[in-house]
C-alpha positions as CSV (number, residue, x, y, z in Angstrom):
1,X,13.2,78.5,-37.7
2,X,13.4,77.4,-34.3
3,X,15.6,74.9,-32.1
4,X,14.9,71.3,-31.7
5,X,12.9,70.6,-28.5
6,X,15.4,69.3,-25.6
7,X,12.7,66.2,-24.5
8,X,12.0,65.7,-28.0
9,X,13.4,62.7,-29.8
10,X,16.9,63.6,-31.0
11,X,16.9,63.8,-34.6
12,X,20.1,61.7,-35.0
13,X,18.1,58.5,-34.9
14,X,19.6,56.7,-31.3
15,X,16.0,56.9,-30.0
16,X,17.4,59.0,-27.0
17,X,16.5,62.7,-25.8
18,X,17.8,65.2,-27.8
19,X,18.9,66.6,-24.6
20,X,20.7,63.5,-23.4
21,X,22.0,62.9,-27.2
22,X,23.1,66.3,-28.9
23,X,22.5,68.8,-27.1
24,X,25.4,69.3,-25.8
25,X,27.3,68.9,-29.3
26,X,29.1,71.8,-30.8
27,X,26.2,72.3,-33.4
28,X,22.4,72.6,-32.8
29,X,19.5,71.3,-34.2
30,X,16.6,73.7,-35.8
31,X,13.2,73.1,-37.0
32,X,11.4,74.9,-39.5
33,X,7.6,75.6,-40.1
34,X,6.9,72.4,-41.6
35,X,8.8,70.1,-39.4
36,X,11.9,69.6,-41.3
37,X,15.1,69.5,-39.0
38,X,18.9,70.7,-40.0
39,X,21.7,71.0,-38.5
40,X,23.4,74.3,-37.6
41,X,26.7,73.2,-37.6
42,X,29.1,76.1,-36.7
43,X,32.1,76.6,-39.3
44,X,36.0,76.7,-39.1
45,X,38.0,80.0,-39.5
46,X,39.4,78.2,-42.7
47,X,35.5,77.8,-43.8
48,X,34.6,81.0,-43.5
49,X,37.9,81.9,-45.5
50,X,36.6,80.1,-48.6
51,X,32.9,80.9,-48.9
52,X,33.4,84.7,-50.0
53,X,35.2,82.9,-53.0
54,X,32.7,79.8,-53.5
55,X,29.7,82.5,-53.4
56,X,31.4,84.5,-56.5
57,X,31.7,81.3,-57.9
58,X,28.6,80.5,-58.0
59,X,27.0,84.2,-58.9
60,X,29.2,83.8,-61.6
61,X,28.1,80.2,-63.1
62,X,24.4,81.3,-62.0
63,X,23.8,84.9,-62.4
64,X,22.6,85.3,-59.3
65,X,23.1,84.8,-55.7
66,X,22.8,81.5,-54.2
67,X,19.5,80.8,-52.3
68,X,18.9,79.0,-49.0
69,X,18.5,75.4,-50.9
70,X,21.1,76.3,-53.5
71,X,24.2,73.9,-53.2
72,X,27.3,75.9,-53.1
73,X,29.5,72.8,-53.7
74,X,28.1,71.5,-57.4
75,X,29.9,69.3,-59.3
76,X,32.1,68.1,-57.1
77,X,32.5,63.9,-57.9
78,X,31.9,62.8,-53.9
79,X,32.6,59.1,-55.0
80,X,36.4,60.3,-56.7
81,X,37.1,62.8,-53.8
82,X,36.4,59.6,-50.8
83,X,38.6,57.1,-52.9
84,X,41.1,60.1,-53.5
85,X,40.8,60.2,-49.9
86,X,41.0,56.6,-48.9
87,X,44.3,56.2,-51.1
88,X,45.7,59.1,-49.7
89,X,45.2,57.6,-46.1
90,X,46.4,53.9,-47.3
91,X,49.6,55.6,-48.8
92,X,50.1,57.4,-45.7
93,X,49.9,54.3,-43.9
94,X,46.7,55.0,-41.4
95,X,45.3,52.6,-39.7
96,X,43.2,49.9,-42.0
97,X,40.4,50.5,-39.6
98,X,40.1,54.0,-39.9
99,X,40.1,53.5,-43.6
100,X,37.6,51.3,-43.6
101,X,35.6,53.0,-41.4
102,X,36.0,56.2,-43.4
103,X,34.8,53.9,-46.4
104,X,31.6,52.8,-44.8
105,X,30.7,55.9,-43.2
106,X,32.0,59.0,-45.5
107,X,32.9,60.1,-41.4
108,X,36.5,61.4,-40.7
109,X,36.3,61.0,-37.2
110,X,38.8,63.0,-34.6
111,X,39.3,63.8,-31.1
112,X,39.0,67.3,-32.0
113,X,35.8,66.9,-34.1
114,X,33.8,64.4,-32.1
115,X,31.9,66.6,-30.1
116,X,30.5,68.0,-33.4
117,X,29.0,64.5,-34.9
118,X,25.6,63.2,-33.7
119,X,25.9,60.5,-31.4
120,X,24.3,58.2,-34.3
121,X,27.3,58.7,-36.5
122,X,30.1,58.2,-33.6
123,X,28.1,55.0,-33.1
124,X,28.6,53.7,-36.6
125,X,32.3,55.0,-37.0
126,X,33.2,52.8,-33.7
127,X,31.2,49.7,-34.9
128,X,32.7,49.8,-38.4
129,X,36.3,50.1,-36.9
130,X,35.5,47.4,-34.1
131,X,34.1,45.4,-37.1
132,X,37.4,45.9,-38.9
133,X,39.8,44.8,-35.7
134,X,37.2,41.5,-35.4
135,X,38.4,40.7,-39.3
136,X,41.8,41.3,-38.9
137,X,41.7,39.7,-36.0
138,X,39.8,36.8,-37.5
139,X,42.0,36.6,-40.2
140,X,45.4,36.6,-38.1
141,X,43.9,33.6,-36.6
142,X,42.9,32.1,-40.4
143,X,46.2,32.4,-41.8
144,X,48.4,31.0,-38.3
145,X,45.8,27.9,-38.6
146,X,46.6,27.8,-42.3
147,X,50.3,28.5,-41.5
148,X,49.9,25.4,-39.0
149,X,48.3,22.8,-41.2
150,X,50.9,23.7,-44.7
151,X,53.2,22.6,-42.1
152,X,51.4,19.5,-41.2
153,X,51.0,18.5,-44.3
154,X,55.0,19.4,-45.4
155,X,55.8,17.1,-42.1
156,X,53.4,14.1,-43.3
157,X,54.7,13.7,-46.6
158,X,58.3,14.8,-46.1
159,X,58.8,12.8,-43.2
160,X,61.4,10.3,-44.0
161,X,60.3,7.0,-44.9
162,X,61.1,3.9,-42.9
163,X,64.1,1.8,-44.4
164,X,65.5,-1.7,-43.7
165,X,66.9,-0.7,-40.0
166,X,67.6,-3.6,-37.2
167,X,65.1,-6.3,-38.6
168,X,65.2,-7.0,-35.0
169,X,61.3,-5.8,-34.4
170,X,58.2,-7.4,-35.0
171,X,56.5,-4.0,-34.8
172,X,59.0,-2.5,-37.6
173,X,57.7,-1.5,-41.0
174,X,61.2,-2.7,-42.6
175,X,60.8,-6.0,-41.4
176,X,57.8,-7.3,-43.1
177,X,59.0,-10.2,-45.5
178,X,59.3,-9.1,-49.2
């Protein structure tokens, strides 16, 4: 397997160099013989903790030792573990655009792990949290017009009615004859 040409297209999908892209990300891409690109993505000490375990794990259920395209993470429900995860960060009261954006992406994105993500998938985090300030925003400004017209309304048919005042007017309601 070798790396991912720097002039080449960068596999992320932005349409830039992958030298001007993600090169310069903390994880490098490789090709192998027939063209197919991964990601080398380098793990954390906490990682590298767990996989001792996860690999007796799976020699166990298997009998053997996982392979190159062997999944050591089976039967985990994704779907349960990202709404586990968006409840856990609603309850914890993060910021509805995060959420969201977690929620349309399945991207947890940090400060401390952005220089790891493809430029492709900071991209799409951003717009789906900038999407998510535009609709709150939008609906602030739905509910204060709503707000404003209830009141409207209230004030047209509470406003008190005209009664029989001075009779002195010609332009007074109250003084029509009966």
């Amino acid at each position: 397997m070798g790396h991912k040409r720097q002039n080449a297209k960068c596999p992320c999908g932005t349409g830039r160099k992958y030298k001007e892209c993600c090169y310069s990300k903390g994880f490098h891409c490789l090709v192998d013989e027939e063209g197919n690109i991964t990601r080398d993505v380098p793990m954390s000490s906490e990682v590298q903790e767990l996989i001792p375990e996860i690999k007796r794990q799976f020699i166990q259920r298997h009998g053997r030792p996982p392979g190159p395209d062997d999944r050591l993470f089976e039967g985990v429900d994704l779907e349960a573990a990202c709404r586990e995860v968006s409840a856990a960060m609603r309850e914890a009261k993060v910021d509805p655009a995060y959420v969201y954006a977690f929620e349309r992406t399945g991207l947890l994105l940090t400060e401390e792990n952005r220089h790891l993500m493809p430029m492709k998938d900071v991209e799409e985090f951003e717009a789906a949290m900038a999407e998510t300030s535009r609709r709150t925003a939008a609906r602030a400004i739905r509910r204060w017009t709503d707000t404003r017209a209830n009141r409207l309304r209230t004030w047209a048919t509470e406003a008190p009615k005209p009664t029989a005042c001075c009779r002195r007017s010609s332009t007074c309601i109250s003084s029509a004859p009966k």
